[in-house]
N, C-alpha and C positions, 0 to 999 in steps of 0.2 A: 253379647247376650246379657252379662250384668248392664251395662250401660243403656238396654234397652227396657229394663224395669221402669214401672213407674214411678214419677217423684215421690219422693217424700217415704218410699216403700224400705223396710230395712230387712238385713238378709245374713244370713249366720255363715257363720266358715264352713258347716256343713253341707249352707247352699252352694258355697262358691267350689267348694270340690267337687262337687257334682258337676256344676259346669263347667268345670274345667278336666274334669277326667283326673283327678290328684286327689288324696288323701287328705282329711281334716288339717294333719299338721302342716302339709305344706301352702294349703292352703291358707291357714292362718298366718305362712312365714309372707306368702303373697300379698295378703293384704295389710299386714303390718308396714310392709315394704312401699303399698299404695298409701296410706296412711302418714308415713313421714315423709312422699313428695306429693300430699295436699291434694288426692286423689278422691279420697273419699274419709269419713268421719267415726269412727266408733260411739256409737252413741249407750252402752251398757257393754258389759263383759261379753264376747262374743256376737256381739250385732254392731253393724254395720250399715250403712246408708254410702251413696256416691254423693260426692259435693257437686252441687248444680250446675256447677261451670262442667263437667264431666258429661252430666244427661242433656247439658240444653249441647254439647257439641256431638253428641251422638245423634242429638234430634236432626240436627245440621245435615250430618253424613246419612244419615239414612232419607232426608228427602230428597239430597242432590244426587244419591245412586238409585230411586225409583222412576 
């Protein structure tokens, strides 16, 4: 679901517990964690964006499972 976002769209730890059904903090331990193996980017305190190599291979996976 985050991986299905649009490029270039950026999304807060309170989005990401939402969709993942967890709490801000762990959420934020989540994506700290996606963050140091090059997953996605912090771009200000608490926002977040996926690095492109992230969304163009979710683009991948969702054409070749339609």
């Amino acid at each position: 679901m985050m991986a299905g976002r649009r490029r270039g769209t950026s999304f807060t730890t309170k989005d990401a517990g939402e969709t993942f059904g967890v709490s801000d903090r762990q959420a934020r331990r989540i994506l700290v964690n996606w963050e140091h193996i090059g997953a996605l980017v912090g771009i200000e305190r608490g926002r977040y964006m996926l690095e492109t190599h992230i969304t163009e291979a979710a683009d991948r996976i969702s054409k070749a499972t339609v």
